[in-house]
C-alpha positions, 0 to 999 in steps of 0.5 A: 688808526688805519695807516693810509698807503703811500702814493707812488712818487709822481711823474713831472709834467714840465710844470715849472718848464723855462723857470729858474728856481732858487731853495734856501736850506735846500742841503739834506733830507728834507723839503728842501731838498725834495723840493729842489728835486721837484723843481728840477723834474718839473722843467726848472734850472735850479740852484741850491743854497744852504748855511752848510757848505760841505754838505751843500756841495754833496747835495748839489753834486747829488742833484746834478748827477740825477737830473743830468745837468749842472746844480749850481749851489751858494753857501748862504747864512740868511741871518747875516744880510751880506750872506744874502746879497751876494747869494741873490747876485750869484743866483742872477749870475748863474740863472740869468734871472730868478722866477721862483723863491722857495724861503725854505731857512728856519730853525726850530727847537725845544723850550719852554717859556718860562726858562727860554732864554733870550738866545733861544729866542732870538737865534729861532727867530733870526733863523726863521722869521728874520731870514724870511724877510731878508731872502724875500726883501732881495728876490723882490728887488730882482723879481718887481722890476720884471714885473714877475716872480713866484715866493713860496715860504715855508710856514708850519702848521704850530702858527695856528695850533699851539704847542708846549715848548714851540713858542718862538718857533710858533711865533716865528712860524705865524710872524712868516704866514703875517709877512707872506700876506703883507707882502702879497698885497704890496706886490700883487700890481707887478705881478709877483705871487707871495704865497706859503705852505704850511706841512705838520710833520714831514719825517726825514732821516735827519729829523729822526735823528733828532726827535723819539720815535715815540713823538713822531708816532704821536704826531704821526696819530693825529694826521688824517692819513695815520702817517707822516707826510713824505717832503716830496708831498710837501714839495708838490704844493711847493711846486703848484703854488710855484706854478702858473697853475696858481697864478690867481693866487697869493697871500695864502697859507696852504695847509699840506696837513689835516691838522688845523687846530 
């Protein structure tokens, strides 16, 4: 398969101009990261916030000194609620208010059903699943009263393909799409968006570090580009659904990959 050429990085058009934007797990090489960026390049104030706090210190060092402007970042583990709490406190503090969520937070991992454990099941789904909801439930909190917001949740395109060995994290995956859709519904009067994104294979350094080149090859052949997207092509859509260009839009799962079933 031909390998189609990587696009150039795009230019900002101060598209997120006067927002305030908060990235969970938001500390390494992937879209996490590439979307606090984006972010920050499209106008936003943006804070940073990752379980890691070393490395979430370097990440928003990095940030700032890219951008010119302080990146405030808090450590938070979104599996444990008061981590959260104080996290939505001190974006409010730091921010003024918050406009954007990106629930970034997930956990992934390798087994197969019949030897899972409950750990195994439970520490993806607290992660991924779990975490979502916490994060959601206080930005709501904040964004409800202002009668608006924007929530973008990162889905994962094995919610609608299966996958030998993705079973919790499948099932965490298509329980976040579930929620994204509940939770549009329930807010829509008041004006705050919920929407998802939902990206096959991003291939960072740290992702590499972890997985053979002969699987990311794989994976890589059944995209219609023939590659891997970059995270800053995800963090793009991150950013329209972000956007008041997406303003008519909420409950949606917005695949950034040809891959559907």
């Amino acid at each position: 398969m031909k390998v189609s050429a990587l696009p150039p990085y795009p230019q900002g058009r101060e598209l997120l101009a006067g927002k305030t934007v908060l990235v969970t797990a938001a500390a390494g090489t992937g879209i996490g990261f590439a979307t606090a960026r984006r972010c920050a390049e499209e106008g936003a104030a943006v804070m940073l916030s990752d379980k890691h706090e070393r490395r979430l210190a370097e990440y928003a060092a990095q940030l700032s000194r890219e951008i010119g402007r302080p990146v405030p970042a808090e450590p938070c583990d979104v599996t444990r609620e008061a981590d959260v709490e104080r996290l939505f406190a001190r974006a409010v503090a730091e921010l003024g208010h918050l406009d954007v969520l990106v629930n970034n937070a997930g956990l992934g991992g390798t087994a197969e059903l019949a030897a899972m454990t409950d750990e195994q099941w439970s520490a993806v789904l607290d992660v991924t699943l779990f975490g979502t909801f916490r994060c959601t439930r206080a930005a709501l909190r904040h964004m409800l009263p202002r009668g608006t917001g924007s929530i973008v949740n990162l889905g994962s395109v094995v919610a609608w393909r299966a996958q030998a060995g993705q079973a919790h994290y499948a099932a965490a995956k298509a329980g976040v799409l579930a929620l994204t859709r509940c939770a549009a519904l329930e807010c829509a009067r008041s004006g705050v968006r919920v929407n998802a994104v939902v990206p096959s294979l991003a291939v960072h350094a740290n992702l590499a570090k972890v997985t053979s080149e002969e699987l990311l090859a794989e994976l890589a052949e059944r995209e219609a580009f023939g590659r891997s997207a970059e995270p800053w092509e995800v963090a793009n859509v991150i950013v329209f659904l972000a956007s008041d260009l997406a303003s008519f839009m909420t409950g949606e799962a917005v695949s950034v990959s040809s891959q559907r079933s």
